[in-house]
Rosetta silent file (secondary structure, phi, psi, omega in degrees, C-alpha in Angstrom):
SEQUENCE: XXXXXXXXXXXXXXXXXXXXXXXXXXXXXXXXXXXXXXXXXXXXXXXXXXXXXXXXXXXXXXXXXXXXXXXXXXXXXXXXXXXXXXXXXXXXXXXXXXXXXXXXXXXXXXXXXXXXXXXXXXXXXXXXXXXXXXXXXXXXXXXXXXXXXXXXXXXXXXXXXXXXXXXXXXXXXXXXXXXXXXXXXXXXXXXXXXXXXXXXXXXXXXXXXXXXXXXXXXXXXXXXXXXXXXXXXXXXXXXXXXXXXXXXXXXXXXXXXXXXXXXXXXXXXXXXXXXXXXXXXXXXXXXXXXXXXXXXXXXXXXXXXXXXXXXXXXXXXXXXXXXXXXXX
SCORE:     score description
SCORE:     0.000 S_00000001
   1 L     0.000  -36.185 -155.652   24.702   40.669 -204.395 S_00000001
   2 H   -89.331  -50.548 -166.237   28.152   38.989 -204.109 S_00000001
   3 H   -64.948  -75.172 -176.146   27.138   36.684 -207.561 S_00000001
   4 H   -21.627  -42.738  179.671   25.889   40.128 -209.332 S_00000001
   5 H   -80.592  -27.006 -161.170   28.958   41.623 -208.508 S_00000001
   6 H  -123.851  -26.829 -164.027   31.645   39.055 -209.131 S_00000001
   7 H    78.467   -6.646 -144.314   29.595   36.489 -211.506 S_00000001
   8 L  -113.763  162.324 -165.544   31.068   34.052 -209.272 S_00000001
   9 L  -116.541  115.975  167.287   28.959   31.612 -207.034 S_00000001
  10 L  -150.970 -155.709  142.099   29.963   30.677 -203.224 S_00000001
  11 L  -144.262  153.307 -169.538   28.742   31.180 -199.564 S_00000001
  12 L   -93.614 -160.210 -156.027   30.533   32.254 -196.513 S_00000001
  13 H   -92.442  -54.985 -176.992   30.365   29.909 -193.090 S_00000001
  14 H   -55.958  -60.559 -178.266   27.488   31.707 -191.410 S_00000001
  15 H   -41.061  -47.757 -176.704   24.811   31.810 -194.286 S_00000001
  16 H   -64.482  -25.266 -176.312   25.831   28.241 -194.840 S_00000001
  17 H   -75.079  -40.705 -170.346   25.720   27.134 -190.827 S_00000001
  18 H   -59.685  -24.647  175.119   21.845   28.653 -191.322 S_00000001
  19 H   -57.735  -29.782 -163.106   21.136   26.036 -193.701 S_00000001
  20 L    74.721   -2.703  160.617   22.074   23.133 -191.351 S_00000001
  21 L   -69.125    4.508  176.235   23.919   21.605 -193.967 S_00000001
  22 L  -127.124  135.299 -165.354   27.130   22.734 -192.426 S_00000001
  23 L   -86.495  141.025 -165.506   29.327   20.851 -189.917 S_00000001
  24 L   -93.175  -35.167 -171.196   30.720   23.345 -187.348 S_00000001
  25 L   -75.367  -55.428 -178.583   33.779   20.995 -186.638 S_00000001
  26 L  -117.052    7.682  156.366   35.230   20.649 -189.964 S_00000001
  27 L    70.186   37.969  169.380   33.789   23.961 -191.339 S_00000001
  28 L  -159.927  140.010 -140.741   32.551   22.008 -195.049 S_00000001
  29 L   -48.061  141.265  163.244   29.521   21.183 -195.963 S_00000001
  30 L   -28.695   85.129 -175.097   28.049   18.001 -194.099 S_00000001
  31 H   -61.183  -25.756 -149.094   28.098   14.660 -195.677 S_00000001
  32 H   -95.482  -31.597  164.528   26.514   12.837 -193.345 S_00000001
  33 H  -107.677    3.462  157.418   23.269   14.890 -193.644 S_00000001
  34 H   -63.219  -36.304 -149.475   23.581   15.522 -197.541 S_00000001
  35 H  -110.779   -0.311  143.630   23.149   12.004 -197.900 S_00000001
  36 L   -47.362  -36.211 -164.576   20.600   11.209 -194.863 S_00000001
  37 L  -111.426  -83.065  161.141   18.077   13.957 -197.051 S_00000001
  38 L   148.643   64.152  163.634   19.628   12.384 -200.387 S_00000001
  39 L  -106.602  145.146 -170.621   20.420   15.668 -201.444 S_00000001
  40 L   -66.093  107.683 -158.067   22.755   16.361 -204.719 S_00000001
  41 H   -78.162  -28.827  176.671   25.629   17.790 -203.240 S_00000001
  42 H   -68.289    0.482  155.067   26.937   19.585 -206.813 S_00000001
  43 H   -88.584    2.243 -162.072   24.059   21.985 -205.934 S_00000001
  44 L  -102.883  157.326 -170.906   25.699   23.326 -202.978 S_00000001
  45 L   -89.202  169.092  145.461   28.205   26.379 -203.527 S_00000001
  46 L   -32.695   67.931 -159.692   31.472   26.808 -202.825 S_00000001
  47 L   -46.153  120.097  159.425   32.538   27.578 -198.938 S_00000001
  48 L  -119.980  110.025  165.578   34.523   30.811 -198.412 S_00000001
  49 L     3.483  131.789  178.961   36.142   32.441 -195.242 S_00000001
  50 L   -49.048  -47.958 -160.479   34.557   35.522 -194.365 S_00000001
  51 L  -105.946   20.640 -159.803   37.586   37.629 -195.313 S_00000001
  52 L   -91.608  155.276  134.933   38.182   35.258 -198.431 S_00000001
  53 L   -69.394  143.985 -159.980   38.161   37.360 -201.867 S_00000001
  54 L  -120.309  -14.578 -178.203   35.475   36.212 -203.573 S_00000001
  55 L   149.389 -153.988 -164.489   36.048   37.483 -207.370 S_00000001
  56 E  -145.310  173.472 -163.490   36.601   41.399 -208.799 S_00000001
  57 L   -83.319  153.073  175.924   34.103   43.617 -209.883 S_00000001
  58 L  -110.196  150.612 -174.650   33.249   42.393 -213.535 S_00000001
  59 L   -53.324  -31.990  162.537   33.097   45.041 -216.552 S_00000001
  60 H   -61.701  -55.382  179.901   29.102   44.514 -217.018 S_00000001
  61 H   -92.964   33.183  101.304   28.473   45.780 -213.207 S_00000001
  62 H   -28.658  -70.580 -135.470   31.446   48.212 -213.788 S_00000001
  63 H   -68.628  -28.310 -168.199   29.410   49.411 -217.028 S_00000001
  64 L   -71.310  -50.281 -152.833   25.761   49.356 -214.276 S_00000001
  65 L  -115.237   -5.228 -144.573   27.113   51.404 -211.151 S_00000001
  66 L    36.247   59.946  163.272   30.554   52.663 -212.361 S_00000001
  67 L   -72.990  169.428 -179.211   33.034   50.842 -209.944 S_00000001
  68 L   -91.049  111.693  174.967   36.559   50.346 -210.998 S_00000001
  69 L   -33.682  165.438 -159.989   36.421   46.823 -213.058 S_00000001
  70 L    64.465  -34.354 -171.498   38.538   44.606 -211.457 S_00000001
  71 L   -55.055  136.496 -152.922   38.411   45.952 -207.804 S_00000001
  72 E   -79.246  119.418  146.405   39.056   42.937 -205.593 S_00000001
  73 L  -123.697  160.742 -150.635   35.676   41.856 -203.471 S_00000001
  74 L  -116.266  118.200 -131.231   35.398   39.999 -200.500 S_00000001
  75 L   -48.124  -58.840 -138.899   33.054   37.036 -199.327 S_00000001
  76 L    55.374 -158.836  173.292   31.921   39.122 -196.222 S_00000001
  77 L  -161.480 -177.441 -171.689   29.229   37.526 -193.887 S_00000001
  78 L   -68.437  159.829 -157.689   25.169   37.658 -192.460 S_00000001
  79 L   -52.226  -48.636 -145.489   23.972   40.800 -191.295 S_00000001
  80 H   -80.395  -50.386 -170.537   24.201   39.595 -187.537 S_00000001
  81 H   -96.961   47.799  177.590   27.631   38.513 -187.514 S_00000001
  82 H  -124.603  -24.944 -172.158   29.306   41.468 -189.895 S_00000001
  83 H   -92.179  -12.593 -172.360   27.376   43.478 -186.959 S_00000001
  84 L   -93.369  -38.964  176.513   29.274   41.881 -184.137 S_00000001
  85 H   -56.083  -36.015  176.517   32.579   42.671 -186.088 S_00000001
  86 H   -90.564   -8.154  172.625   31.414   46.149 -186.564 S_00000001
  87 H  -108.939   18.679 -172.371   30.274   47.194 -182.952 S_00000001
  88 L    43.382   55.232 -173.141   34.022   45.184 -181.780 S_00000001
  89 L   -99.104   83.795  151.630   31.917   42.384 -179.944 S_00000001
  90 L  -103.470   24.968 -174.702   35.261   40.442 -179.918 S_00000001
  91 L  -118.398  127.591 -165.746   35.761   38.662 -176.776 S_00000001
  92 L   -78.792    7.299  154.383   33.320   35.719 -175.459 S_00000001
  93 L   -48.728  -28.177 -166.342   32.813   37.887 -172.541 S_00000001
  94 E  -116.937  157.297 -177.110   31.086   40.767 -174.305 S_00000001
  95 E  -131.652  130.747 -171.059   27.316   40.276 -176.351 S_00000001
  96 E  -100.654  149.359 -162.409   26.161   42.721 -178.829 S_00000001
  97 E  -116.006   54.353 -155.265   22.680   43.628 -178.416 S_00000001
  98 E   -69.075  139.730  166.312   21.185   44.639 -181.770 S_00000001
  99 E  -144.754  111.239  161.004   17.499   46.069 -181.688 S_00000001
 100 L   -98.261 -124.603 -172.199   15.305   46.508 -185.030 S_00000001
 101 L   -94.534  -26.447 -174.602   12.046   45.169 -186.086 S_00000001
 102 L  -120.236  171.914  171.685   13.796   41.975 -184.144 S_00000001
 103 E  -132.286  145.490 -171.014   15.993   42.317 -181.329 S_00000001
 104 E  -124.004  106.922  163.683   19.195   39.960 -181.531 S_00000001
 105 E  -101.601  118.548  170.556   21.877   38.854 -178.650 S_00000001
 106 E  -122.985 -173.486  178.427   24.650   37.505 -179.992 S_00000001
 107 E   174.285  142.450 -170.248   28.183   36.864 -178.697 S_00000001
 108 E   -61.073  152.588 -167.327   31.694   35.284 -179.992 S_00000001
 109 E  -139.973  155.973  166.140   32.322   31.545 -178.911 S_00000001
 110 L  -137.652   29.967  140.579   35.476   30.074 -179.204 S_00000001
 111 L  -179.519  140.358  161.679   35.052   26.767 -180.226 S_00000001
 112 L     4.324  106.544  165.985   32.073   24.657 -181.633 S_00000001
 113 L  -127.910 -171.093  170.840   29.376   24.473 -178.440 S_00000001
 114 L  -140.069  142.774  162.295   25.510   23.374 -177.680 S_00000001
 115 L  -123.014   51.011 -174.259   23.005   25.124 -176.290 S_00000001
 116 L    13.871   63.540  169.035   20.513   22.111 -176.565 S_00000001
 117 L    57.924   11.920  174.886   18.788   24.348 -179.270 S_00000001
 118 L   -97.789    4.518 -171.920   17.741   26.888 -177.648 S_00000001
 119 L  -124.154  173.960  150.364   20.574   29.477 -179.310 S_00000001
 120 E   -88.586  111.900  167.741   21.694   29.441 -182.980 S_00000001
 121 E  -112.233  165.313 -154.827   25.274   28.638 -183.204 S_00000001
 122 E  -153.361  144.843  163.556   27.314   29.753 -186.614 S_00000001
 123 E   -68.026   90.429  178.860   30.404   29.595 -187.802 S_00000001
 124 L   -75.433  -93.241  171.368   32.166   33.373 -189.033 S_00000001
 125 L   125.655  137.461   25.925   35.443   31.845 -190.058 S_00000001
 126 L  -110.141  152.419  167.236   38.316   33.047 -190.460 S_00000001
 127 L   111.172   15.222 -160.769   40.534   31.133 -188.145 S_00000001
 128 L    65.219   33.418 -170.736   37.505   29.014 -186.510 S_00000001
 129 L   -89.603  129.766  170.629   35.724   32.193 -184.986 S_00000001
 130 E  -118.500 -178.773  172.781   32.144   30.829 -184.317 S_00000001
 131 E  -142.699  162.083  140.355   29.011   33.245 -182.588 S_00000001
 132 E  -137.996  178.555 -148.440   25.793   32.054 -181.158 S_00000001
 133 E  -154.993  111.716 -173.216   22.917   33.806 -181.126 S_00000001
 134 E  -103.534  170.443 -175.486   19.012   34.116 -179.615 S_00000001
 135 E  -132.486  119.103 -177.434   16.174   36.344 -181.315 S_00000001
 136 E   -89.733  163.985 -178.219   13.194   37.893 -179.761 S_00000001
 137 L  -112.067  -38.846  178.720   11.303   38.405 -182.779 S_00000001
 138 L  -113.031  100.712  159.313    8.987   41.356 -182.278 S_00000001
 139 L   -98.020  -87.271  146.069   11.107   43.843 -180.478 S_00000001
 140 L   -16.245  -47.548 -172.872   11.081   47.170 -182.187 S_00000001
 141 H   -66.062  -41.651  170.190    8.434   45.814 -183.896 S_00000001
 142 H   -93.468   17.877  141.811    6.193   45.854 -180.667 S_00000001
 143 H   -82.956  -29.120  167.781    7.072   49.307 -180.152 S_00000001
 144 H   -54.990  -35.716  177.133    6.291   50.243 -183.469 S_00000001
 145 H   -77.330  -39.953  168.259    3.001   48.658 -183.147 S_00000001
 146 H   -28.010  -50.265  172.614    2.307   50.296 -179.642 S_00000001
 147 H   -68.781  -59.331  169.699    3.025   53.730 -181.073 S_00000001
 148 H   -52.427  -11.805 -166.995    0.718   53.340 -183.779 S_00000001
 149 H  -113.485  -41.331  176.215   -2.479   51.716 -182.369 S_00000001
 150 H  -116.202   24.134 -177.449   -2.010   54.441 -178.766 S_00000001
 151 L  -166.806   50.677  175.987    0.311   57.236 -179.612 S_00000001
 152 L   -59.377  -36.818 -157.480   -0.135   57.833 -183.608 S_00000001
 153 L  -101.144   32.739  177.751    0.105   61.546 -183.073 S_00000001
 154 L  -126.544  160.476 -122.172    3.332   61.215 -181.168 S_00000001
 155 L  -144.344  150.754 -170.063    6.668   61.256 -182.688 S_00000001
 156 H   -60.246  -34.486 -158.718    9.287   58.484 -181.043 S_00000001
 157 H   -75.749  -25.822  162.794   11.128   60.840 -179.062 S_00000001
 158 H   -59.441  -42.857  167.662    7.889   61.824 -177.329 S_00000001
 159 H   -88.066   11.951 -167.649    6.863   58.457 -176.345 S_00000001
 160 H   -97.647  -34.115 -175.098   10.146   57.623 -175.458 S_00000001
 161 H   -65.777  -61.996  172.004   10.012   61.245 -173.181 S_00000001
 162 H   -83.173   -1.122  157.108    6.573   60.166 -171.752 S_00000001
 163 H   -76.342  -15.477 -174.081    7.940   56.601 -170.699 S_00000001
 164 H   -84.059  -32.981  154.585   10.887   58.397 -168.669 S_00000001
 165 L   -98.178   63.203  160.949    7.975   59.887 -166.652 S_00000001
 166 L  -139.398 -176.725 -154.486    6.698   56.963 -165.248 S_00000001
 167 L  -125.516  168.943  173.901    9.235   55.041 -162.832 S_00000001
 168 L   -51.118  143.274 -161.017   11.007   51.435 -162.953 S_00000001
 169 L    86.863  -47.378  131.694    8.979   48.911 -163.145 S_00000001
 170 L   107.700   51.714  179.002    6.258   50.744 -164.568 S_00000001
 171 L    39.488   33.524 -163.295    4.052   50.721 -161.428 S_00000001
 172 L    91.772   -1.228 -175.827    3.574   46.874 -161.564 S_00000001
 173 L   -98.464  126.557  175.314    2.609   46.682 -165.339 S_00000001
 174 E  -116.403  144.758  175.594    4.367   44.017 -167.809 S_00000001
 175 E  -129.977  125.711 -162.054    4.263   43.741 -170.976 S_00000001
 176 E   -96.931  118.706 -176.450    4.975   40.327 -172.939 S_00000001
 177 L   -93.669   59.304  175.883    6.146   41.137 -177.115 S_00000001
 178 L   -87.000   56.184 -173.974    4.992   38.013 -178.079 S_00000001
 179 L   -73.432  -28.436 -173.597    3.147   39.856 -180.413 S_00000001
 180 L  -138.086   34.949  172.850    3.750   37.618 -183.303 S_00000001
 181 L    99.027 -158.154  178.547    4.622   34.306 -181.303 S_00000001
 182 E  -154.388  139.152 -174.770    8.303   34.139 -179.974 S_00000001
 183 L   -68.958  -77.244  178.836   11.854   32.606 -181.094 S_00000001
 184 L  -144.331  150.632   -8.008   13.774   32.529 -178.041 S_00000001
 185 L   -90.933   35.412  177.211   13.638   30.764 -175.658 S_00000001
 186 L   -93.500  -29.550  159.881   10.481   29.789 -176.440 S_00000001
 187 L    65.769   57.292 -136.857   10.472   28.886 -179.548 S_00000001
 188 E  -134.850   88.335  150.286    6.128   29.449 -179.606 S_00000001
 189 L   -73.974  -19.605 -157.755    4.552   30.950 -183.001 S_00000001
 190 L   -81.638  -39.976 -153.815    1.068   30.043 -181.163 S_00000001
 191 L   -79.376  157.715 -179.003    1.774   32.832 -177.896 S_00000001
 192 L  -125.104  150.519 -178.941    0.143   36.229 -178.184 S_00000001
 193 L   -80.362 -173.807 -167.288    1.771   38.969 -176.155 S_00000001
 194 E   172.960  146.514  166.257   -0.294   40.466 -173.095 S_00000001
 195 E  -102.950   86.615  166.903   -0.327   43.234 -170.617 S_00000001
 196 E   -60.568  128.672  164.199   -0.301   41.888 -167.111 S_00000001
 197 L    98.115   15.682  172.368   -1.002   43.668 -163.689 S_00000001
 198 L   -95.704  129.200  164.586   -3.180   46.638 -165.031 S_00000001
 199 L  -124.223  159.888 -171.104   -5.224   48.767 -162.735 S_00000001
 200 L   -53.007    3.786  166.649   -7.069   51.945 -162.798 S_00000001
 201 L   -90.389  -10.576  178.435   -3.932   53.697 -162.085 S_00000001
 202 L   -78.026  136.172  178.243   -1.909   53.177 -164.891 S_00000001
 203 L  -127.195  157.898 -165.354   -1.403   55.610 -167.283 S_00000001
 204 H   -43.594  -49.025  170.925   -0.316   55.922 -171.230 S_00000001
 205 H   -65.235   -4.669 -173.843    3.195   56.359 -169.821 S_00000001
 206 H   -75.772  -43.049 -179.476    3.121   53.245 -167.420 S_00000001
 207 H   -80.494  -10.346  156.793    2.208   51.328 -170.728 S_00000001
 208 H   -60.816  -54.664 -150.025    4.837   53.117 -173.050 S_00000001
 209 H   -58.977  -41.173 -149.624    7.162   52.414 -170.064 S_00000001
 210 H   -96.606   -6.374 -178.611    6.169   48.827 -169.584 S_00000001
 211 H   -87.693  -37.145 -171.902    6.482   47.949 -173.458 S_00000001
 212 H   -82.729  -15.702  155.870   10.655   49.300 -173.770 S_00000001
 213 H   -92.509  -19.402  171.110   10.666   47.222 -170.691 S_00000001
 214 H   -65.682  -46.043 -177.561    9.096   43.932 -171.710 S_00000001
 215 H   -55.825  -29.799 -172.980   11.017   44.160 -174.709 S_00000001
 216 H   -79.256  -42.293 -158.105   14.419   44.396 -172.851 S_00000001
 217 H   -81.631  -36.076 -152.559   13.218   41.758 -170.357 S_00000001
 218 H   -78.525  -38.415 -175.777   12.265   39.104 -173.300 S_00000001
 219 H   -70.304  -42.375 -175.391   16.228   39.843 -174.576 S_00000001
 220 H   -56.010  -20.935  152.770   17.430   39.224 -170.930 S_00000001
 221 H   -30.712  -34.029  177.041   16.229   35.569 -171.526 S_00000001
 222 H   -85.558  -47.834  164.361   18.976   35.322 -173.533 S_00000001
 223 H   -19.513  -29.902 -165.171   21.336   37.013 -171.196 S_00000001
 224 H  -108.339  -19.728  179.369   20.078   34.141 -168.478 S_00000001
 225 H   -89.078  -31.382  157.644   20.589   31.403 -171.070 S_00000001
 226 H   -43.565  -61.257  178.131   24.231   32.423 -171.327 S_00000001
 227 H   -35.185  -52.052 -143.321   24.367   32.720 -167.326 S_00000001
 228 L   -99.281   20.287  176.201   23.027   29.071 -167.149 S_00000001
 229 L  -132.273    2.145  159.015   25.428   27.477 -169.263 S_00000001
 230 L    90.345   17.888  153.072   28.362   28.983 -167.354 S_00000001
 231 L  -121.206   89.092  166.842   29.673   31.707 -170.331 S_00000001
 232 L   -85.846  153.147 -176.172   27.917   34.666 -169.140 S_00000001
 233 L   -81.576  130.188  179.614   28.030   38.218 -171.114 S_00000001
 234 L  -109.521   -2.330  176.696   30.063   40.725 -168.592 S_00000001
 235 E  -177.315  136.664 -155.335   29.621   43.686 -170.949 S_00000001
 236 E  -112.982  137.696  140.229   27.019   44.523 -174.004 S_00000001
 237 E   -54.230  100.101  171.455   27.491   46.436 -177.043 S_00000001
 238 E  -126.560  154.745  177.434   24.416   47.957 -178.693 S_00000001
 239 L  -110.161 -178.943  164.935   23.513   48.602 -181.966 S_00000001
 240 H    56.536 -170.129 -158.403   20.071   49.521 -183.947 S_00000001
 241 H   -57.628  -17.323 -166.564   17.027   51.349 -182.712 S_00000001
 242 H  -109.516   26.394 -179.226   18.001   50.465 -178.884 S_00000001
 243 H  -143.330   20.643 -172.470   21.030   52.425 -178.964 S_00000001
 244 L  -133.465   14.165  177.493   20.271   55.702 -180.268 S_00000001
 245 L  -120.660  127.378  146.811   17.880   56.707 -176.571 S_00000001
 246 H   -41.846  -29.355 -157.884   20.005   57.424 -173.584 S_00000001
 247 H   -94.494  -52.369  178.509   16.900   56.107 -171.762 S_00000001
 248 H   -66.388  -49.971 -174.353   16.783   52.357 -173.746 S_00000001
 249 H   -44.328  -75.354 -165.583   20.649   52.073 -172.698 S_00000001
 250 H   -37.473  -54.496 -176.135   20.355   52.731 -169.231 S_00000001
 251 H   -70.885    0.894  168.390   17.572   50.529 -169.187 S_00000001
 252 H   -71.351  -63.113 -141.631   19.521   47.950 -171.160 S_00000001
 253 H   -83.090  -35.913 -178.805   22.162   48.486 -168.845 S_00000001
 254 L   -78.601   -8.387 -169.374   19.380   47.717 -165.478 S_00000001
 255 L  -111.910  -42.495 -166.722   17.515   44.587 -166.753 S_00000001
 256 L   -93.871   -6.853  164.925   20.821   43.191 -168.009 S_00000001
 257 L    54.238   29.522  154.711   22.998   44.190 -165.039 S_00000001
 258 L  -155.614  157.055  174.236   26.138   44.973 -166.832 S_00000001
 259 L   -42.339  123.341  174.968   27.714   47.745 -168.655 S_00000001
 260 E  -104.263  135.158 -179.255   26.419   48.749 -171.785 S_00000001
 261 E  -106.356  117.462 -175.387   28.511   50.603 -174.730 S_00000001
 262 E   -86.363  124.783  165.172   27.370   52.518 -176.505 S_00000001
 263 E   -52.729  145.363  165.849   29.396   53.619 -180.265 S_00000001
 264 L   -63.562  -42.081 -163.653   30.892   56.734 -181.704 S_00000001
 265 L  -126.141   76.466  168.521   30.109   55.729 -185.155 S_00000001
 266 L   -45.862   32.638  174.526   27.145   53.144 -184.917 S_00000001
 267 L  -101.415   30.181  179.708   27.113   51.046 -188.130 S_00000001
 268 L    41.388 -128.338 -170.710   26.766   47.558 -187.289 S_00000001
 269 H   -36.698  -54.593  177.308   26.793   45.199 -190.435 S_00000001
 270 H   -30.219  -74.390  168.509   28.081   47.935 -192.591 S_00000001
 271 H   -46.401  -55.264 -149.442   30.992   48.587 -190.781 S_00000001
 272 H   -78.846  -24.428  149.004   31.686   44.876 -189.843 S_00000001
 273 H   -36.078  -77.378  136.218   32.186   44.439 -193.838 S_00000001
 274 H    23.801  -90.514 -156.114   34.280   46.941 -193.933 S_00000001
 275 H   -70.507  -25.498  179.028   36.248   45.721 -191.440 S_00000001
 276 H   -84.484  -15.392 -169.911   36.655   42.002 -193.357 S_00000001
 277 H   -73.814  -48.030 -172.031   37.332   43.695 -196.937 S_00000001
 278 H   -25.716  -52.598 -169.809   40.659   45.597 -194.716 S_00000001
 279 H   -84.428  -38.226 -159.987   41.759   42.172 -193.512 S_00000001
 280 H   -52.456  -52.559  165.959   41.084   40.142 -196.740 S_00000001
 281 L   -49.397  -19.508  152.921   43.167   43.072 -198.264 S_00000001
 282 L   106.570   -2.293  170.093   45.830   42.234 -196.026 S_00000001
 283 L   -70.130   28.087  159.950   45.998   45.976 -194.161 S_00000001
 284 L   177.976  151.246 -136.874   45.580   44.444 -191.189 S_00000001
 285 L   -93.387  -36.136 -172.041   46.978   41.108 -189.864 S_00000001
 286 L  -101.705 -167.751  165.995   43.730   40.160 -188.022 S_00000001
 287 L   -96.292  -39.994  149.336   40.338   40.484 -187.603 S_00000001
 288 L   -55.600  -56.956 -172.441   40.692   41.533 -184.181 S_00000001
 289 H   -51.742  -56.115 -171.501   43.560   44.069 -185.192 S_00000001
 290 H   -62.377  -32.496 -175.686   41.161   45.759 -187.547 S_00000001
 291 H  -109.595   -5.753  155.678   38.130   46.386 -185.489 S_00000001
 292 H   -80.725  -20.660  178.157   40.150   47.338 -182.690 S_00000001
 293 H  -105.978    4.912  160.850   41.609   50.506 -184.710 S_00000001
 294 H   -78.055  -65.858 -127.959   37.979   50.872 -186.919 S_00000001
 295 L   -97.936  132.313  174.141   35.454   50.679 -184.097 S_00000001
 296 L  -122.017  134.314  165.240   35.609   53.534 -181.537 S_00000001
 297 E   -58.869  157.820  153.090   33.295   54.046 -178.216 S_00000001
 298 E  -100.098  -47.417  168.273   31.470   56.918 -177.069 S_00000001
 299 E  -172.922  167.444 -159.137   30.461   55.886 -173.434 S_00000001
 300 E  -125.204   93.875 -165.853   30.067   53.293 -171.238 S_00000001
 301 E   -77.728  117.844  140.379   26.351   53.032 -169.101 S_00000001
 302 L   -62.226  150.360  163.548   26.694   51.333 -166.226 S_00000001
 303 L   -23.858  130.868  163.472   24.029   49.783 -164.287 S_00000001
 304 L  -112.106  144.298 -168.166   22.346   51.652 -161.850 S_00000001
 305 L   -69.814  -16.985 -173.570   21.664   49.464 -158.514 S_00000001
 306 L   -61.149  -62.138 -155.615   18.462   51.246 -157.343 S_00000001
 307 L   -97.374   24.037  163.396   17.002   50.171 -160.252 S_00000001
 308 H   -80.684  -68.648  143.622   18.755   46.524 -160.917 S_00000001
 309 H    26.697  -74.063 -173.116   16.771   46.024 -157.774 S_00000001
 310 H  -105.885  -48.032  159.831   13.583   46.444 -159.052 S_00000001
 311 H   -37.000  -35.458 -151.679   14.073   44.792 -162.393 S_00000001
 312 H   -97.550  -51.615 -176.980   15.610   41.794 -161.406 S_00000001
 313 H   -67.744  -29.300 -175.351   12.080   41.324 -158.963 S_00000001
 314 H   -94.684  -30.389 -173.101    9.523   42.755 -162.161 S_00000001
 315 H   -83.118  -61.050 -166.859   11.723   39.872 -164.347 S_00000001
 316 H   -67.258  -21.067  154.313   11.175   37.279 -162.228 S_00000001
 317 H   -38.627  -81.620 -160.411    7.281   38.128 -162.388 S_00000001
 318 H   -30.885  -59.049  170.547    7.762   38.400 -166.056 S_00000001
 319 H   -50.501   15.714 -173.660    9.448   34.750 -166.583 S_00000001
 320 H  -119.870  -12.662 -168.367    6.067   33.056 -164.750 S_00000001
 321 H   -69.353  -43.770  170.637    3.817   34.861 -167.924 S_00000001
 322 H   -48.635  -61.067 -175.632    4.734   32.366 -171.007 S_00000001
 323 H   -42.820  -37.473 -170.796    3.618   29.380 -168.841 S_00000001
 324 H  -110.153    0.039  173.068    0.612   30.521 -168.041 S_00000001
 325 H   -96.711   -5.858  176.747   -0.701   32.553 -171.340 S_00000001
 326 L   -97.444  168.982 -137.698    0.391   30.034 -173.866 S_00000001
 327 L   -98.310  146.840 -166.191   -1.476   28.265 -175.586 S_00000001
 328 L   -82.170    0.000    0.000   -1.727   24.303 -175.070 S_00000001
């Protein structure tokens, strides 16, 4: 979009840290592994700062969309971290909690770390801001299939309404969304997903109930990978499909045991664009500055203890299920 728009060719820090061709340290492209793969380094673009101008609109894609030729645009950065900028995930204390067809935890680092591979870490830039970041893969995605293969003729807000009556924990039933293998922290395309613990007592809502919690439980893996490396997330952010149910916060807020916030104006990546064209324009001195006077809350879910309780005891089930359903 950015070459259509501008003519002009670069990449910003994150897209480029996804390649693995980019050193995290000195924030330009790697030498030491272009020339390990013997790859021609004049094929690699130009690095730019997230908040870098990047060219102007040019008079052919003027003449396509009518923008004003000239109008200054700005490198931006990948969907995930333009979404942490745009929900204010700016502290390494807080983790934004994204949930689509994938569900994404990610959270601000402040200098260059390892997670022995089990996290993606990325560079935003500017000023050395890095994130890292784990991915369940079918989150959304395994409610979306759930609804369609046992509750076609129900609309979301219905199955999300007949999961509310069934209780935490979901009467002993788990559900794993390894539906299409899993990222992290397993890092498994071979596991298949699985309903554990079912008896004749279970009902459509135990298994609604038990899918928005396996998905939430599969993200708290990342939540626990944080824990176990001594930066744990003290307060969550959410964006996407897991943020628009009062019922998915709270329960966000009970598997993950800390306050979740929920936005006024919810537009992740969109916003977090935005917020770098502002600073690149120089109307705001930071990055920080800017998404503290763009991004505004709505409310703040706290935990509830009853049912932290009972989660934290159905998760520790849940963590014994990869080991023994995957495949050898």
């Amino acid at each position: 979009m950015r070459l259509q728009i501008t003519d002009q060719i670069a990449t910003d820090f994150s897209d480029a840290a996804g390649t693995l061709l980019f050193d995290l340290h000195t924030q330009q492209w790697s030498d030491v592994i272009i020339d390990r793969i013997k790859l021609k380094p004049e094929i690699l673009p130009p690095l730019l700062a997230a908040d870098a101008q990047a060219g102007t609109v040019t008079a052919s894609f003027s003449d396509r969309t009518g923008l004003i030729t000239g109008t200054p645009v700005f490198t931006g950065a990948a969907d995930n971290a333009a979404g942490a900028i745009g929900a204010g995930v700016l502290n390494p204390d807080q983790g934004l909690v994204s949930i689509g067809t994938s569900g994404v935890v990610l959270k601000g680092e402040e200098q260059a770390g390892d997670y022995a591979g089990e996290l993606q870490f990325e560079a935003l830039g500017p000023n050395k801001r890095y994130y890292s970041m784990g991915v369940t893969l079918a989150a959304g995605y395994s409610l979306s299939w759930f609804k369609q293969t046992f509750a076609a003729n129900m609309s979301f807000d219905e199955l999300v309404a007949l999961a509310e009556t069934s209780i935490p924990g979901a009467h002993g039933l788990l559900f794993t969304p390894y539906i299409v293998g899993e990222r992290t922290p397993h890092n498994d395309g071979h596991v298949r997903g699985s309903f554990i613990g079912i008896d004749s007592q279970h009902t459509l809502a135990d298994f609604a109930r038990a899918v928005f919690e396996g998905i939430t439980y599969s993200l708290n893996d990342i939540f626990k990978i944080y824990e176990q490396a001594g930066t744990p997330i003290h307060q969550a952010v959410a964006i996407g499909g897991g943020a628009k149910s009062a019922f998915w916060l709270q329960l966000q807020a009970d598997i993950f045991n800390v306050p979740v916030i929920q936005l006024a104006n919810e537009q992740g990546p969109g916003m977090g664009a935005a917020v770098l064209a502002a600073v690149g324009l120089g109307w705001f001195g930071s990055v920080d500055e800017a998404a503290q006077s763009i991004v505004s809350q709505k409310a703040t879910i706290p935990p509830e203890s009853d049912a932290v309780s009972i989660y934290q005891q159905q998760y520790q089930r849940y963590t014994q299920i990869y080991a023994n359903t995957k495949i050898l």
